[in-house]
MDAnalysis code that builds the backbone (N, CA, C; Angstrom):
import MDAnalysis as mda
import numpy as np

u = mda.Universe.empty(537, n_residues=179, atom_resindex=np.repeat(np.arange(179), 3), trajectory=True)
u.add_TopologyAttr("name", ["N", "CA", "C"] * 179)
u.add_TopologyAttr("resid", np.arange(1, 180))
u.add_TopologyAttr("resname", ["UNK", "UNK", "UNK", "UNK", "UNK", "UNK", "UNK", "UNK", "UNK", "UNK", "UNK", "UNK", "UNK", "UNK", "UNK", "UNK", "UNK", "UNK", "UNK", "UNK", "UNK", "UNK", "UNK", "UNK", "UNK", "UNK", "UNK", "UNK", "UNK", "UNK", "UNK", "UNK", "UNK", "UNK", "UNK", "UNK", "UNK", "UNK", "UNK", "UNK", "UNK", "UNK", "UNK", "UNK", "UNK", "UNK", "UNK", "UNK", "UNK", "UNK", "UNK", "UNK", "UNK", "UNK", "UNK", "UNK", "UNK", "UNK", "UNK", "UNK", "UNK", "UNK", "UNK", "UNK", "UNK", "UNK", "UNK", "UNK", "UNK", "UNK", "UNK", "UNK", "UNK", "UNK", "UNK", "UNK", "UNK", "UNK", "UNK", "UNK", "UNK", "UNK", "UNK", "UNK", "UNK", "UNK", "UNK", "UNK", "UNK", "UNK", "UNK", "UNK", "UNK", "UNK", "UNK", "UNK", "UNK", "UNK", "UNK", "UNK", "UNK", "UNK", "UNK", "UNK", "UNK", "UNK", "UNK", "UNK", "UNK", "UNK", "UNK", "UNK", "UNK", "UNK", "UNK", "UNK", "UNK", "UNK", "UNK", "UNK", "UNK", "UNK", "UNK", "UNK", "UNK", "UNK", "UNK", "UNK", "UNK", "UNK", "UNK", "UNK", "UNK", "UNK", "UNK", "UNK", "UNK", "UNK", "UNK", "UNK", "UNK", "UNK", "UNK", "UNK", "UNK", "UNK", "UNK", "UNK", "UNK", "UNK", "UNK", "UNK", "UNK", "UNK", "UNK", "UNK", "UNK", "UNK", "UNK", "UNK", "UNK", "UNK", "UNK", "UNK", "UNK", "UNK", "UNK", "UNK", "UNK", "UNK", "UNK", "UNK", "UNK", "UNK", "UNK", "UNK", "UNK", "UNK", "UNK"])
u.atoms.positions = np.array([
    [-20.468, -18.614, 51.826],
    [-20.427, -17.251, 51.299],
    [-20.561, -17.320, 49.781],
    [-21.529, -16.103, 49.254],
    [-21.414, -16.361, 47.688],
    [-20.619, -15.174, 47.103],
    [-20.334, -15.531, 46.127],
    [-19.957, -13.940, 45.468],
    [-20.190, -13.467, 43.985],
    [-20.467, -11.998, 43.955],
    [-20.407, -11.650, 42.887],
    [-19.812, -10.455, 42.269],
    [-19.837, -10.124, 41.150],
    [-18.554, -9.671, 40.666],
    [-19.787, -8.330, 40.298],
    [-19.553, -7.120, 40.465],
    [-19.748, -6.330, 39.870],
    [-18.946, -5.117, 39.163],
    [-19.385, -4.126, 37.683],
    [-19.107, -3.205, 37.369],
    [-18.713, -2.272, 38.505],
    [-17.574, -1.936, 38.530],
    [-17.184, -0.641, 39.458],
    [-18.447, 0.858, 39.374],
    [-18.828, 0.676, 37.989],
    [-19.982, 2.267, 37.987],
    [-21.096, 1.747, 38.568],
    [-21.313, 0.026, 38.713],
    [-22.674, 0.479, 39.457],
    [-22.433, 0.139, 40.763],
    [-21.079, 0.218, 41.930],
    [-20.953, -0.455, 43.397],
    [-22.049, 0.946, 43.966],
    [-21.447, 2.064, 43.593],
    [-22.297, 2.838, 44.455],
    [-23.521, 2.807, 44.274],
    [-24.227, 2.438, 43.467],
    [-25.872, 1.877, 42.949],
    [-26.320, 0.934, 44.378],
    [-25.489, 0.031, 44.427],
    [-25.728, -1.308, 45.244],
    [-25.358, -0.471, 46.766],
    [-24.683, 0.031, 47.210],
    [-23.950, 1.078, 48.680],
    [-25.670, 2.075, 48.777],
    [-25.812, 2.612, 47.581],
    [-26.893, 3.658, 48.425],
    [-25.959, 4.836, 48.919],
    [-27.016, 6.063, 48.645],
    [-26.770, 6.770, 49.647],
    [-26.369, 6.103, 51.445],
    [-25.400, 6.864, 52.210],
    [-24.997, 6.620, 53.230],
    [-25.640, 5.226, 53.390],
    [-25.269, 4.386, 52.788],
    [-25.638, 2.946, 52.604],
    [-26.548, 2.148, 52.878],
    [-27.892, 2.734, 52.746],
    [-29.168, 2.525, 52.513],
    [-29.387, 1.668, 51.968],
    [-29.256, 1.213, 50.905],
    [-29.554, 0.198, 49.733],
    [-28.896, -0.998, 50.217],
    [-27.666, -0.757, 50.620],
    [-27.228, -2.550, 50.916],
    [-27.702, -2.589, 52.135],
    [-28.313, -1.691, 53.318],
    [-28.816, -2.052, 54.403],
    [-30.016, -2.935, 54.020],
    [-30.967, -1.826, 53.398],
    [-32.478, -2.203, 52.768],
    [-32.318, -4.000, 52.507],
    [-31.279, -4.097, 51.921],
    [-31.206, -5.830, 51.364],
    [-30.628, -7.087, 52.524],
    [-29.785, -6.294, 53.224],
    [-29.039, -6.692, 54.598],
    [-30.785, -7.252, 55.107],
    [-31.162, -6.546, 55.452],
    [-32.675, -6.978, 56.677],
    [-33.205, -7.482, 55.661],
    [-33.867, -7.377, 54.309],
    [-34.747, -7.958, 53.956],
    [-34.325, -9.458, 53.692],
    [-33.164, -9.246, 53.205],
    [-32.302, -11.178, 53.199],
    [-31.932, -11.813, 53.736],
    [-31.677, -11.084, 55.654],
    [-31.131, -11.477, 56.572],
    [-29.848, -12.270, 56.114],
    [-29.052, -10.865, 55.734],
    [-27.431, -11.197, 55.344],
    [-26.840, -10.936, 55.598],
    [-25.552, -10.843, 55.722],
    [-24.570, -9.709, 55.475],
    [-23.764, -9.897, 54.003],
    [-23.402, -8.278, 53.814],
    [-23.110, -8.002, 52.270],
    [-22.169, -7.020, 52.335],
    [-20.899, -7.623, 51.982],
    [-19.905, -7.076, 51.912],
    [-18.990, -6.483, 50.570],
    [-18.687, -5.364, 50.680],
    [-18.832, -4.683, 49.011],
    [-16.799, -4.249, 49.204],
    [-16.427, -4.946, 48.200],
    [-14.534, -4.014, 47.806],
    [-15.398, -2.959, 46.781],
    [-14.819, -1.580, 47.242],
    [-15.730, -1.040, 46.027],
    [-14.131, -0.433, 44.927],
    [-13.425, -0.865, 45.294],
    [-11.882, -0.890, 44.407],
    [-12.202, -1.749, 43.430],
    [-12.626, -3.679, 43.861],
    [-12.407, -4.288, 42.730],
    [-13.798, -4.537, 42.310],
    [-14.787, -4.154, 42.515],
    [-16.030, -4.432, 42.595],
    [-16.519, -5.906, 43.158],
    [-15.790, -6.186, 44.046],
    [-15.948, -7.991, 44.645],
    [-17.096, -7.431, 45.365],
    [-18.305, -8.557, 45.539],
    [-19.216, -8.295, 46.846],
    [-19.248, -9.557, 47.387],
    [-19.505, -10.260, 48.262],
    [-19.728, -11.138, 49.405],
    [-20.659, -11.036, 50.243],
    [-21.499, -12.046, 50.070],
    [-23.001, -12.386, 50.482],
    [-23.183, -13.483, 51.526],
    [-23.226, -13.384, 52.762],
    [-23.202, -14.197, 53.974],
    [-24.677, -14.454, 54.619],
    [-24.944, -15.922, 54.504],
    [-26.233, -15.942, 55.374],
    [-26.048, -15.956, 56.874],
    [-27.226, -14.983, 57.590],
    [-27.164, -15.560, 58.715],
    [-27.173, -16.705, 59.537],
    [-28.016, -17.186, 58.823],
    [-28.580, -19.020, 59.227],
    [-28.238, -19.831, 57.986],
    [-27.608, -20.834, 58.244],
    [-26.766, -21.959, 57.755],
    [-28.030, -22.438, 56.582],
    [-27.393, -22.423, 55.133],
    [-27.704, -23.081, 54.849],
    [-29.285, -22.238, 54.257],
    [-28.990, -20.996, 54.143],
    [-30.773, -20.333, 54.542],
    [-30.427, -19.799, 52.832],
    [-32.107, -19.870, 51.702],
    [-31.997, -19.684, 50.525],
    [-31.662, -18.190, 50.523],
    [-31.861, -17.416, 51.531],
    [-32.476, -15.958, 51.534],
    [-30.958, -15.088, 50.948],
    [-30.106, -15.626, 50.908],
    [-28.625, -15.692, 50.687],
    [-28.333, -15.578, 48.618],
    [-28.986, -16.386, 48.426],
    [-29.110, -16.611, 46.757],
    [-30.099, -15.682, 46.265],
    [-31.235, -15.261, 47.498],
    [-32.022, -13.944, 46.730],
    [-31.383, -12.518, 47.004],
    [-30.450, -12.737, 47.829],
    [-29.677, -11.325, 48.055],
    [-28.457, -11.198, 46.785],
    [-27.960, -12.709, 46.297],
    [-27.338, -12.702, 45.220],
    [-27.869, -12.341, 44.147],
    [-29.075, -12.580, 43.416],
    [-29.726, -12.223, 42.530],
    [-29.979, -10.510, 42.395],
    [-30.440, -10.113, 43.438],
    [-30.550, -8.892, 43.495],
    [-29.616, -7.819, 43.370],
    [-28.197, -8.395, 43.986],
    [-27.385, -7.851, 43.802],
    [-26.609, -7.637, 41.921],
    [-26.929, -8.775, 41.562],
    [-26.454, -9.293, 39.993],
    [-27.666, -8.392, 39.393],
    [-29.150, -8.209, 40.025],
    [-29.874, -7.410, 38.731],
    [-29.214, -5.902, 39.167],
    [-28.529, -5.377, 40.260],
    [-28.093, -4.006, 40.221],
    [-27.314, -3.718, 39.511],
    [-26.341, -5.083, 39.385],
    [-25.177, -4.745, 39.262],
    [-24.911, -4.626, 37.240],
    [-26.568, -5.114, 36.622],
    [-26.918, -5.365, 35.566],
    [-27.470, -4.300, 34.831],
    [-27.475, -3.488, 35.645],
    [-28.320, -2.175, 35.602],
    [-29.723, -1.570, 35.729],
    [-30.390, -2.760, 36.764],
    [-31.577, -2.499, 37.141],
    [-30.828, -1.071, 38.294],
    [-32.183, -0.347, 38.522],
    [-32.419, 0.235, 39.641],
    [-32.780, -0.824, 41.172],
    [-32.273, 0.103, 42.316],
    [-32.596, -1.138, 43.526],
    [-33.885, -1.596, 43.777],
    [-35.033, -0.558, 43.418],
    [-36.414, -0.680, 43.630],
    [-36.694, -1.644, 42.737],
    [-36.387, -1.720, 41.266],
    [-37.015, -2.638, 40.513],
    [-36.017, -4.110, 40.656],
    [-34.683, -4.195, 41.346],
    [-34.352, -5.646, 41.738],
    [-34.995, -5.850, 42.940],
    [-34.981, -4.915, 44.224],
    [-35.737, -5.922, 44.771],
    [-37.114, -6.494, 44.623],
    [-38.070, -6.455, 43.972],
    [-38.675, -7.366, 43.146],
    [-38.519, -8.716, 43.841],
    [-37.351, -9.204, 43.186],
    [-36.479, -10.390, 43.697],
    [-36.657, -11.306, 44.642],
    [-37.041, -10.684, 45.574],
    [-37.301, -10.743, 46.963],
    [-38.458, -12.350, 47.232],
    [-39.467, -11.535, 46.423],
    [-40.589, -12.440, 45.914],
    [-40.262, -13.979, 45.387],
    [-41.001, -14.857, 46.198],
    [-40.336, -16.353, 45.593],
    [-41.007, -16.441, 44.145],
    [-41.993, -15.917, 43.630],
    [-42.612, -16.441, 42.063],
    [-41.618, -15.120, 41.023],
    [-40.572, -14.442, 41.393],
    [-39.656, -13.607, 40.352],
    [-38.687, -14.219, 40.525],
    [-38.378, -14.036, 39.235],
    [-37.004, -14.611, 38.483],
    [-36.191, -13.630, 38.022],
    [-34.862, -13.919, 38.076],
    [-33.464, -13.457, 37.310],
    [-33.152, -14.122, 36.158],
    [-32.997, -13.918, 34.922],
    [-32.451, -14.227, 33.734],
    [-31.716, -13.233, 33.345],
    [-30.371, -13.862, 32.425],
    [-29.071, -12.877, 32.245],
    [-28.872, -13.774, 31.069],
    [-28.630, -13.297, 29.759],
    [-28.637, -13.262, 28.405],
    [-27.145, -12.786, 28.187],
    [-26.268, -13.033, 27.693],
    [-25.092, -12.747, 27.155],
    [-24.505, -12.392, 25.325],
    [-24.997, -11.430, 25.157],
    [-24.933, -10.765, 23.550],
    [-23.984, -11.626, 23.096],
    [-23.170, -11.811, 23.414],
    [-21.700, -12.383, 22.969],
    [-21.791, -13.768, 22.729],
    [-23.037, -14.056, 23.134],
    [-22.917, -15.464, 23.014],
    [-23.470, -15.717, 21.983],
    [-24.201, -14.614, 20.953],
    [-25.048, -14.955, 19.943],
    [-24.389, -13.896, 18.849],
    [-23.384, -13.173, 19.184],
    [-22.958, -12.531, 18.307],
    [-21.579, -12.416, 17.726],
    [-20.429, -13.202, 19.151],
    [-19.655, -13.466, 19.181],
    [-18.937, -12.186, 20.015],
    [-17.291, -12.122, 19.957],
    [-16.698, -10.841, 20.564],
    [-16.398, -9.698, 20.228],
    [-17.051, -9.514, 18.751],
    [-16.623, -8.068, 18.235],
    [-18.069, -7.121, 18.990],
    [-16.996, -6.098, 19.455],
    [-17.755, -5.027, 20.020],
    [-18.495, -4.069, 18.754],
    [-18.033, -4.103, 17.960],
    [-18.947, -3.202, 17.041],
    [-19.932, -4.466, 16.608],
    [-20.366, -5.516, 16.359],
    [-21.641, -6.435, 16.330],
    [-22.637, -6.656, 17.683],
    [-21.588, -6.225, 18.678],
    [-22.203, -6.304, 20.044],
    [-23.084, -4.919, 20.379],
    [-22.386, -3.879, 19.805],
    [-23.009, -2.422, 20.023],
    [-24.708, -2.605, 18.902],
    [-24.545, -3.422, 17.822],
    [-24.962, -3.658, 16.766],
    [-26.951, -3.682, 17.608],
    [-26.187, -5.054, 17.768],
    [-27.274, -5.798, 18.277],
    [-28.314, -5.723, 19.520],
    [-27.332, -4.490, 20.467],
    [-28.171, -4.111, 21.822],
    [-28.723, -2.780, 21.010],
    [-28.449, -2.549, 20.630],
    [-29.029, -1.152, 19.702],
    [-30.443, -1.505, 19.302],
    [-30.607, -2.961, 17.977],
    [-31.372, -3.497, 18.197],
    [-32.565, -3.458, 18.898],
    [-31.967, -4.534, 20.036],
    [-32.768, -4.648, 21.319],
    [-33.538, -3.427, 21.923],
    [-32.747, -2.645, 22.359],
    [-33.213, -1.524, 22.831],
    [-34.021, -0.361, 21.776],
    [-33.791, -0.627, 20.486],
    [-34.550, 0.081, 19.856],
    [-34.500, 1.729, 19.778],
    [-35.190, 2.381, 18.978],
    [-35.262, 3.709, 18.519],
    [-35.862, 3.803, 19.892],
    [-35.058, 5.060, 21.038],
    [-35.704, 5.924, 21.870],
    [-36.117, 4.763, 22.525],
    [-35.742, 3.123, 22.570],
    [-36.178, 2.295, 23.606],
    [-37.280, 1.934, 23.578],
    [-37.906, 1.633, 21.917],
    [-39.509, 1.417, 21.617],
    [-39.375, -0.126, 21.637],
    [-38.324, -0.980, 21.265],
    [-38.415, -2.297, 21.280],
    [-38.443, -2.978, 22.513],
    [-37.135, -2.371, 23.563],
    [-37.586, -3.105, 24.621],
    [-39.234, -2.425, 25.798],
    [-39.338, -1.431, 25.355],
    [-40.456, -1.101, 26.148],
    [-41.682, -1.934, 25.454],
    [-42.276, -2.278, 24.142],
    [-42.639, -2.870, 23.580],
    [-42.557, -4.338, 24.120],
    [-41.854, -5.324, 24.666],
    [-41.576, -6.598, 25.100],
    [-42.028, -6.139, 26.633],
    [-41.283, -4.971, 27.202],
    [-42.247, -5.261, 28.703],
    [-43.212, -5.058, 28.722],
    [-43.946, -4.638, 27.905],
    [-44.904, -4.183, 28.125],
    [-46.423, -4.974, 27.736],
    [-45.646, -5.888, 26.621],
    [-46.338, -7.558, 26.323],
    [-46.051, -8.211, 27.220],
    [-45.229, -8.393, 28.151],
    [-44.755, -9.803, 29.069],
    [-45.492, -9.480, 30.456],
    [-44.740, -7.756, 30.849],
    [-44.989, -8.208, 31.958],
    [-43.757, -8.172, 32.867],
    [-42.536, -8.779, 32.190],
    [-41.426, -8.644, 32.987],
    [-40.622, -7.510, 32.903],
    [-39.589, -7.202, 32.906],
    [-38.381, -5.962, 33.088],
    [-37.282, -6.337, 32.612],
    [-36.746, -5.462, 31.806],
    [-35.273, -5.704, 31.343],
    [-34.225, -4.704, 30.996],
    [-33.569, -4.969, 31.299],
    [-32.113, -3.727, 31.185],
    [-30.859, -4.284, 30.996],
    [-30.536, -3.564, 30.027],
    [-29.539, -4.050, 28.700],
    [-28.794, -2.751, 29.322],
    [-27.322, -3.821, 29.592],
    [-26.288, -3.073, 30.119],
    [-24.537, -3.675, 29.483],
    [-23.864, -2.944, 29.283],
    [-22.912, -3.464, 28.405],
    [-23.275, -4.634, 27.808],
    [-22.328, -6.146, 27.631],
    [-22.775, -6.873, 27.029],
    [-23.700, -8.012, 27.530],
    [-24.288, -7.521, 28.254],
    [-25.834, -8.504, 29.067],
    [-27.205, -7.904, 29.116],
    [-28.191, -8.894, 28.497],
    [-29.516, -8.524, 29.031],
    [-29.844, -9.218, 29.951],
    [-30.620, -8.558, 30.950],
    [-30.962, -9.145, 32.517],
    [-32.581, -8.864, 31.991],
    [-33.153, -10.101, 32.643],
    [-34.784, -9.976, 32.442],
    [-35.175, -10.390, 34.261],
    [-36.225, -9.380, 34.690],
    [-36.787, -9.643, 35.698],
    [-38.657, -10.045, 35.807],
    [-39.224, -10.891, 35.985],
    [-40.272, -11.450, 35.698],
    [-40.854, -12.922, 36.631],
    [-42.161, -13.090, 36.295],
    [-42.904, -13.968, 36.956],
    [-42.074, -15.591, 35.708],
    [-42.513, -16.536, 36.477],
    [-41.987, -17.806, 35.219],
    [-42.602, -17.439, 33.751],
    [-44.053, -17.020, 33.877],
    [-44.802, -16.930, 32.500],
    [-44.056, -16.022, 31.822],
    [-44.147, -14.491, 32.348],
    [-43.277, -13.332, 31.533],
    [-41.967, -13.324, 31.510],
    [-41.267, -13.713, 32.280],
    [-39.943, -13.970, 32.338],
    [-39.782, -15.031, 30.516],
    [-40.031, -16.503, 30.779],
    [-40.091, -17.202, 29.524],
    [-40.183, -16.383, 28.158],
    [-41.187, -15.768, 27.901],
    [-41.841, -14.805, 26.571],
    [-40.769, -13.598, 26.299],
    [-40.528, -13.218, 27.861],
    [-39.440, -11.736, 27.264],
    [-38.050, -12.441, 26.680],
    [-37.627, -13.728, 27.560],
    [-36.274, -14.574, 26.939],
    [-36.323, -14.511, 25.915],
    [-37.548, -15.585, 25.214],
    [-37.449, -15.965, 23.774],
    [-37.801, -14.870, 22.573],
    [-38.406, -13.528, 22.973],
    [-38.405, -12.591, 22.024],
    [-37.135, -11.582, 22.218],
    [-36.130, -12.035, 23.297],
    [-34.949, -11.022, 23.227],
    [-33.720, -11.982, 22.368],
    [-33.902, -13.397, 22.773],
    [-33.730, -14.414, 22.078],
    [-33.585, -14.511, 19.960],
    [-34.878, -14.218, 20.539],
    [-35.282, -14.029, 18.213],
    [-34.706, -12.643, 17.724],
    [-34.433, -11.570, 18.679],
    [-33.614, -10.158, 18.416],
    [-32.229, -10.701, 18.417],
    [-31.796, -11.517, 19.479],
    [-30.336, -11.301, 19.067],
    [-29.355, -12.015, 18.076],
    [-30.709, -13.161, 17.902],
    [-30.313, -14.035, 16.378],
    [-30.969, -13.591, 14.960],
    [-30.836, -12.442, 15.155],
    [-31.852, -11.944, 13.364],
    [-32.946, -11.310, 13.304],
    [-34.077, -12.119, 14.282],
    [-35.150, -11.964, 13.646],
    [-35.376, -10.277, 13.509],
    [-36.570, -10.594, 12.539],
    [-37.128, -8.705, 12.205],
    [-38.146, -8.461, 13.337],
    [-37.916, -7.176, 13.747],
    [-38.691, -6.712, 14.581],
    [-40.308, -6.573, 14.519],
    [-40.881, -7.006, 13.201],
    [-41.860, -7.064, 13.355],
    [-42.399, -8.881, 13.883],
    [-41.591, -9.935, 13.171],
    [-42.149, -11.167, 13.558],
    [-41.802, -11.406, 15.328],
    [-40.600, -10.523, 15.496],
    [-41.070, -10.421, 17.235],
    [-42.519, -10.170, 18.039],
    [-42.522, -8.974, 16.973],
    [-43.665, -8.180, 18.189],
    [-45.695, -9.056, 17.339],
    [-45.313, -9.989, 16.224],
    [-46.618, -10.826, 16.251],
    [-46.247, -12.052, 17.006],
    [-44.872, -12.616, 17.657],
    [-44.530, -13.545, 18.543],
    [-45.268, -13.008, 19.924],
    [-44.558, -11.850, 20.160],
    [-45.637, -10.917, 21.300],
    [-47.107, -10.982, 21.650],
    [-47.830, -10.778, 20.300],
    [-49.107, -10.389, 20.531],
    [-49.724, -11.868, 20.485],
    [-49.173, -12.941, 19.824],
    [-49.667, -14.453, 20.066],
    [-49.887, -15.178, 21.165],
    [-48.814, -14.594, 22.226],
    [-48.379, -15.117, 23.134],
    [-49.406, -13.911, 24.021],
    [-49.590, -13.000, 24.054],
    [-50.058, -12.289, 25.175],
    [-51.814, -12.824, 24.762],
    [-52.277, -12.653, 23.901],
    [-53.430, -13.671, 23.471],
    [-53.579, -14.805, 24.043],
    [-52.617, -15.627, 24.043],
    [-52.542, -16.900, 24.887],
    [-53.088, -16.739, 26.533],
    [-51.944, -16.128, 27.037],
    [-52.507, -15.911, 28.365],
    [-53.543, -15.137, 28.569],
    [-54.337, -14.256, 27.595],
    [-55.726, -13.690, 28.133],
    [-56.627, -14.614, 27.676],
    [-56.502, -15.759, 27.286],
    [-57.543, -16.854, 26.920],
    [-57.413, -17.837, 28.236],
    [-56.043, -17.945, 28.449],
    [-55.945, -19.004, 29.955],
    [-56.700, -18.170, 30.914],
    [-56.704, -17.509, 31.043],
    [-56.953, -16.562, 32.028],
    [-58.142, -16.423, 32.231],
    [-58.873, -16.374, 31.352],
    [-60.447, -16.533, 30.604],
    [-60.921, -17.758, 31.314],
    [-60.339, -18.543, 31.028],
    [-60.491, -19.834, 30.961],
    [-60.752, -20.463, 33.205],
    [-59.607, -19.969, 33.514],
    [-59.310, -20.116, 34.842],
    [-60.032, -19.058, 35.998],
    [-61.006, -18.417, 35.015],
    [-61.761, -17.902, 36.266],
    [-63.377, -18.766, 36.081],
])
């Protein structure tokens, strides 16, 4: 059994209407998923011993519980998407007013910075108390890390977004290249 810990505001996110959403993940992971929605504990059971489909129902559950929507975690599902989870605190330390600081940052005026990074990568991200969760292929997943990465240690928002456009250059030359 695995477990994970979620925010009490998002259990009903993960429940669904008349519990749709943890069904939806129940069949697609062939699990069972068991939710305290008091302490926010969930518990993730494979059917078959030993079966990965168990760790993608975990993931999915951790991007809800991160503040993705259910449509854009399950994603997840997919063996070439990834989960990455970024911890503000770890680059800013524990004061909540440097922590408010810095996702502010991130997220930008009206949400121009992080829409700006998905929109170079490719992957998805949602900045929820003190965690950014990135959802993505290995390529975009990598690029959105290291430019949420250079935001939460300093850098200026503009040498991000020419880190961006270097890198998205890159892959339309591979790409070029591989057909």
């Amino acid at each position: 059994m695995l477990y994970v810990r979620m925010p009490k505001e998002r259990v009903a996110v993960l429940i669904g209407q008349k519990g749709e959403v943890k069904q939806r993940i129940e069949e697609m992971t062939e699990t069972q998923i068991q939710v305290d929605s008091k302490t926010g504990d969930v518990g993730i059971a494979s059917k078959e011993e030993g079966d990965y489909m168990a760790l993608k129902a975990r993931d999915i559950v951790k991007a809800i519980a991160r503040g993705f929507s259910p449509d854009r975690a399950m994603q997840l599902r997919s063996d070439d998407i990834y989960l990455e989870l970024l911890d503000v605190r770890d680059f800013v330390g524990k004061s909540t007013k440097h922590v408010r600081r810095i996702r502010a940052r991130l997220i930008g005026t009206d949400g121009k910075t992080r829409r700006i990074i998905e929109e170079l990568t490719g992957a998805e991200m949602s900045i929820f108390g003190n965690s950014v969760a990135i959802i993505g292929d290995i390529q975009s997943l990598d690029v959105a890390k290291r430019a949420s990465q250079m935001i939460l240690e300093g850098s200026e928002h503009s040498a991000v977004y020419r880190f961006l456009e270097g890198r998205r250059r890159a892959f339309k030359f591979m790409e070029m290249g591989m057909q």
